[in-house]
C-alpha positions in Angstrom: 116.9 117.6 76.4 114.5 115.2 76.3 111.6 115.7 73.6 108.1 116.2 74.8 105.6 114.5 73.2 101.2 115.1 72.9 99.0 112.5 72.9 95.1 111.9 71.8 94.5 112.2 75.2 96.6 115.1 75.7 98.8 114.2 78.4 102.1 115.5 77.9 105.7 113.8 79.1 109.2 115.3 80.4 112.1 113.9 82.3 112.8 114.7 86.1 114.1 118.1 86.6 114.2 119.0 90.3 113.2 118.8 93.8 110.0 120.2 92.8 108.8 117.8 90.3 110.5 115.2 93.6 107.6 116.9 95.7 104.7 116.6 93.0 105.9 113.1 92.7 105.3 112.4 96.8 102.2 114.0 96.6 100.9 112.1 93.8 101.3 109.0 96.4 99.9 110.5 99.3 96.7 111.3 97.1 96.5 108.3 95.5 96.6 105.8 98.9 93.9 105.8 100.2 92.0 105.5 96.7 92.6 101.8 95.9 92.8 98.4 98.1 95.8 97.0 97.5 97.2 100.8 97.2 97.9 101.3 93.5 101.3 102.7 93.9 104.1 102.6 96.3 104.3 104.6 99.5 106.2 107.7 100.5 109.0 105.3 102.2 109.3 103.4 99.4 110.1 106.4 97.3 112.5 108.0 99.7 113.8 104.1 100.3 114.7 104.1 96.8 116.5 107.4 95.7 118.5 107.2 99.2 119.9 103.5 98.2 119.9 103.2 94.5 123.0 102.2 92.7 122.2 104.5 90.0 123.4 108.3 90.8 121.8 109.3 87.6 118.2 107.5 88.2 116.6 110.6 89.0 117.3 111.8 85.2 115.8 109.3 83.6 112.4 109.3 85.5 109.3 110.0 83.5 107.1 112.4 84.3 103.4 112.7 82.8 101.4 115.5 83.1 97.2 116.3 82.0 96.3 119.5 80.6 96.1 121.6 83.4 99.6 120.7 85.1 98.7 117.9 87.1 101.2 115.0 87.5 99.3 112.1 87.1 102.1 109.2 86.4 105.6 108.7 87.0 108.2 106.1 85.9 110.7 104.8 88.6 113.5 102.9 86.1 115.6 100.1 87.5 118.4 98.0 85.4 115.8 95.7 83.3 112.3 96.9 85.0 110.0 99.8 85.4 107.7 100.6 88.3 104.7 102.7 87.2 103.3 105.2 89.6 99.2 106.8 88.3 96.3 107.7 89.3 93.5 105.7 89.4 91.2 107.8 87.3 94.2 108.2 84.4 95.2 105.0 83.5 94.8 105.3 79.9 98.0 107.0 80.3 99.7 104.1 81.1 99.4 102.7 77.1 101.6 105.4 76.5 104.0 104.9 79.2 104.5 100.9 78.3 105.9 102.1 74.9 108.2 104.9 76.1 109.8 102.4 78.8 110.6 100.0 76.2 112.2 102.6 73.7 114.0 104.2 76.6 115.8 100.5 77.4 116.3 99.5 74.3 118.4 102.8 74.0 119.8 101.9 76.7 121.0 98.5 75.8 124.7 97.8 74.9 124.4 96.3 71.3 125.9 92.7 72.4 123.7 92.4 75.6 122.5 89.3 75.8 120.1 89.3 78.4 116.7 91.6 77.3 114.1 91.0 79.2 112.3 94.1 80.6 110.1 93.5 83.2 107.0 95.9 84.2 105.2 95.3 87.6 101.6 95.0 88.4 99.2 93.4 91.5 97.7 90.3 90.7 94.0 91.7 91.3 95.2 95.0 88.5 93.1 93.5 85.3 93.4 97.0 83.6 97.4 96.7 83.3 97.7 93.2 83.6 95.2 92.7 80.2 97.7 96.1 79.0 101.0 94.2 79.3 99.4 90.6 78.1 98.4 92.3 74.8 101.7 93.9 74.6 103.2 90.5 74.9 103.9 89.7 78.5 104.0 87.2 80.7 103.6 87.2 84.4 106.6 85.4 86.2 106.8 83.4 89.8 108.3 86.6 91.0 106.4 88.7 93.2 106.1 90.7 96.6 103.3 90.3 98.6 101.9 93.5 100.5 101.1 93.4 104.5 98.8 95.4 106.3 98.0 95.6 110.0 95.7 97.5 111.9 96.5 99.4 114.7 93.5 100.6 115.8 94.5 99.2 119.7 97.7 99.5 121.2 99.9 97.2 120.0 101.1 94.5 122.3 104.5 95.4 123.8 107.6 93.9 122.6 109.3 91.4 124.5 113.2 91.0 124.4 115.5 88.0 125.2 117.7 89.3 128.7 120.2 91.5 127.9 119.1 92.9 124.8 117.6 96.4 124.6 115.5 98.5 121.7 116.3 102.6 121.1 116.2 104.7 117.7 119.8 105.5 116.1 121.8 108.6 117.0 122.1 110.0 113.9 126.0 110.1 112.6 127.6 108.3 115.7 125.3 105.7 115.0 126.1 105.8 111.5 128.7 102.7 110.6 127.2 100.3 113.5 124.0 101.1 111.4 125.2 100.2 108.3 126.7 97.2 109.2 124.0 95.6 110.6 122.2 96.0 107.3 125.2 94.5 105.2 125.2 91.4 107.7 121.7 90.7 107.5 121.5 90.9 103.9 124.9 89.6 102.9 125.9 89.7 100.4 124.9 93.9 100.5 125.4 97.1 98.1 124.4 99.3 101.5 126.7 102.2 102.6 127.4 104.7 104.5 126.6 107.2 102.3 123.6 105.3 101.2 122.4 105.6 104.6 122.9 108.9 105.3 121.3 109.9 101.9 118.2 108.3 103.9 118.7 110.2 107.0 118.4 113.1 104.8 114.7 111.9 102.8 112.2 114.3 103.8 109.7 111.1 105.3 112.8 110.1 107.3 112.4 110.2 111.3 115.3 109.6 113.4 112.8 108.1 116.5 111.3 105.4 113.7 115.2 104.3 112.7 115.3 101.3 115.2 117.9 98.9 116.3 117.9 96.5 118.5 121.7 96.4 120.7 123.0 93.1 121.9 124.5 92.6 125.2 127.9 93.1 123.6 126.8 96.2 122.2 126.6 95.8 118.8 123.3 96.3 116.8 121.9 93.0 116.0 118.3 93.7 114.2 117.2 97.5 112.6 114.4 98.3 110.9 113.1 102.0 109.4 109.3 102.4 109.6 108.1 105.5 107.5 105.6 107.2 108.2 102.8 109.0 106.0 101.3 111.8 108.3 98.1 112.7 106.0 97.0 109.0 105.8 97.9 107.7 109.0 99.8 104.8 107.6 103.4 103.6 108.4 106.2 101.1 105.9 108.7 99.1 107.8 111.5 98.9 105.1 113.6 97.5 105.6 113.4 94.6 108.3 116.6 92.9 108.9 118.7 90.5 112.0 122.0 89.8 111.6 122.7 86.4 111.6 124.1 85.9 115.2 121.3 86.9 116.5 118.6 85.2 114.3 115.5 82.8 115.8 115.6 84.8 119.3 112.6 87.3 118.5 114.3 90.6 117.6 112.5 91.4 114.4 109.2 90.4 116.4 110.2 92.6 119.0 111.4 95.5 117.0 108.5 95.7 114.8 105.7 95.7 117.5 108.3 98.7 119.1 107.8 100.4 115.7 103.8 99.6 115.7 103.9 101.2 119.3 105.4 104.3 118.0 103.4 104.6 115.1 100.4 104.3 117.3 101.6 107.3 119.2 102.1 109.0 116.3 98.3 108.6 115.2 98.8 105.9 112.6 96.0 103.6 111.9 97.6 100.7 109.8 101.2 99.6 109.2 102.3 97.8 106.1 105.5 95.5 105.2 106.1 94.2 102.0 108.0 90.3 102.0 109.7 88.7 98.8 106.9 86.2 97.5 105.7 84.2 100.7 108.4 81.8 100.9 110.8 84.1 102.4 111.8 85.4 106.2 109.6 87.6 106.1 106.8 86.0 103.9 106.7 83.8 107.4 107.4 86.7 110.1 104.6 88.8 108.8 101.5 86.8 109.3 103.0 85.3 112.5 103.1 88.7 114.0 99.2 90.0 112.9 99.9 91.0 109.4 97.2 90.1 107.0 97.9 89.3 103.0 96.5 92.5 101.0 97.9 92.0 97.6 100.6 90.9 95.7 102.5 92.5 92.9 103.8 90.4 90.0 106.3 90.8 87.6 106.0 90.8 84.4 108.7 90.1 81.7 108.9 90.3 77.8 112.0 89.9 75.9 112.8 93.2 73.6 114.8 92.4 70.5 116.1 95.0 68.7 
C-alpha cells in the first residue's frame, strides 16, 4: 500500500486503484481541453492509446493520482521507462512541485543498482513557462526532442479523399479484421512491439469507435495504410493516432486520403477540429501534416536530468 501523503496546500496523493479512478482520470481531460491553447494535457485517445499498447501490464499501478480537499482529481502521473507525463489542471499547478519530487523518488526506487543510464525525463510545451521555470530550477534541461501538436478546423466539409485506382477506404471488422490490422501497423513502423492483443485491448477503450478504425485495402487485398481517429464527443474534437502506410505502398497518397476520410467522418459526427501529433518536424508526418491543412499549435519538449543515487 502506497503511503498517502498531506501537503501545505493540502492536496493529498494515492496510487491507481480501479476503473473508477480510470473514469475520473478521462474526465479530468475532457474538462481541462478546452481551457488552454496548446491543450495542457493529452487527449482522451491518447490515454486510451496508451493503456491499450503499453509494454508495461503493471503501468496502471504505479500511476499517481492527486486529489484537493474536496475529492477532486486534479493531476495524474502517466509513468513510462525513464519519463513521466503530467496530466493538471490549469488552475492547480502548484501541485505539480510536489509531483516533480514524487516521480523522481518513485524511479530512483525503481532503478536496478548498476543501471547505468539515469536520466529521467519530464515533458512540457515550449510556450509552459510555469513548469518549464519548475523543472529548470530543479535542474533540467530541455532536449532536441519533441512532438509538435496539429490542429485543423473542420468547420466546412472536408475535401474528399482521393485514391490511386484500385485502392479502396472502409473501417475494420472488428476480430476478422483483427491480424491484417495488426500487421499493417508492425510494417509501417518496423521494427514494432504492436499485437494482437495490443490491438484488441484498443478495440475495447471506452473512446474507441469501430467506424473511426480505418484502413485503406490494396488491390491485392491487403491493408496498406490505417489510422484510428478518436473522438471526444463533449468537445467536438477528434486524434488521429496513430497514422501509418506500409512501406509498399508509400508516396501514392493513402495517409492523405485516409486522413481527410477520417476528417469527413468526424465532421459527420459534429467535430469541429481534428488534431495529429508528429515526432519533432522532421519526420513523415512533421511533412504530411501541414501539407494536408494542419496548422503548428504547440510543441512539447522533453526534458531530462540525470538522477544519481
Amino acid at each position: 500500500v502506497h503511503d498517502c501523503f498531506l501537503m501545505n496546500t493540502h492536496y493529498t496523493n494515492r496510487l491507481y486503484r480501479d476503473e473508477t479512478d480510470y473514469e475520473q482520470m478521462r474526465t479530468l481531460l475532457r474538462d481541462t481541453y478546452p481551457l488552454t491553447t496548446p491543450t495542457l494535457n493529452c487527449t482522451l485517445g491518447d490515454l486510451d492509446w496508451w493503456r491499450a499498447t503499453t509494454n508495461d501490464p503493471q503501468v496502471l499501478s504505479k500511476v499517481q493520482l492527486w486529489f484537493d480537499p474536496l475529492g477532486l482529481l486534479v493531476a495524474f502521473t502517466w509513468p513510462g521507462t525513464n519519463q513521466i507525463d503530467v496530466m493538471v489542471r490549469p488552475n492547480h499547478r502548484i501541485v505539480e512541485q510536489a509531483i516533480l519530487p514524487r516521480a523522481e523518488l518513485d524511479y530512483r526506487q525503481a532503478l536496478a543498482p548498476d543501471a547505468t543510464n539515469r536520466s529521467f525525463r519530464y515533458w512540457s510545451y515550449e510556450v509552459d513557462t510555469v513548469r518549464n521555470t519548475m523543472l529548470s530550477e530543479h535542474g533540467y534541461t530541455r532536449t532536441a526532442d519533441f512532438f509538435t501538436f496539429h490542429t485543423l478546423p473542420l468547420n466546412q466539409l472536408p475535401e474528399p479523399p482521393l485514391l490511386p485506382a484500385g485502392y479502396t477506404i472502409r473501417h475494420v471488422a472488428g476480430e476478422a479484421d483483427l491480424e491484417a490490422r495488426v500487421a499493417v501497423h508492425r510494417a509501417a513502423f518496423h521494427p514494432s512491439r504492436m499485437t494482437v492483443e495490443k490491438h484488441r485491448n484498443v478495440m475495447a477503450s471506452p473512446t474507441y469507435r469501430p467506424e473511426l478504425d480505418l484502413v485503406v485495402v490494396a488491390p491485392d487485398g491487403t491493408f496498406a495504410a490505417y489510422t484510428i481517429v478518436w473522438l471526444d464527443e463533449v468537445n467536438r474534437m477528434g486524434l488521429f493516432e496513430p497514422v501509418g502506410c506500409h512501406p509498399d505502398h508509400q508516396r501514392r497518397g493513402l495517409a492523405t486520403a485516409l486522413m481527410r476520410e477520417g476528417m469527413y467522418r468526424l465532421h459527420a459526427l459534429g467535430a469541429t477540429r481534428a488534431h495529429v501529433l508528429s515526432w519533432r518536424d522532421d519526420s513523415a508526418g512533421g511533412f504530411l501534416y501541414p501539407a494536408i491543412g494542419f496548422a503548428v499549435t504547440g510543441k512539447i519538449y522533453a526534458w531530462e536530468k540525470n538522477l544519481s543515487l
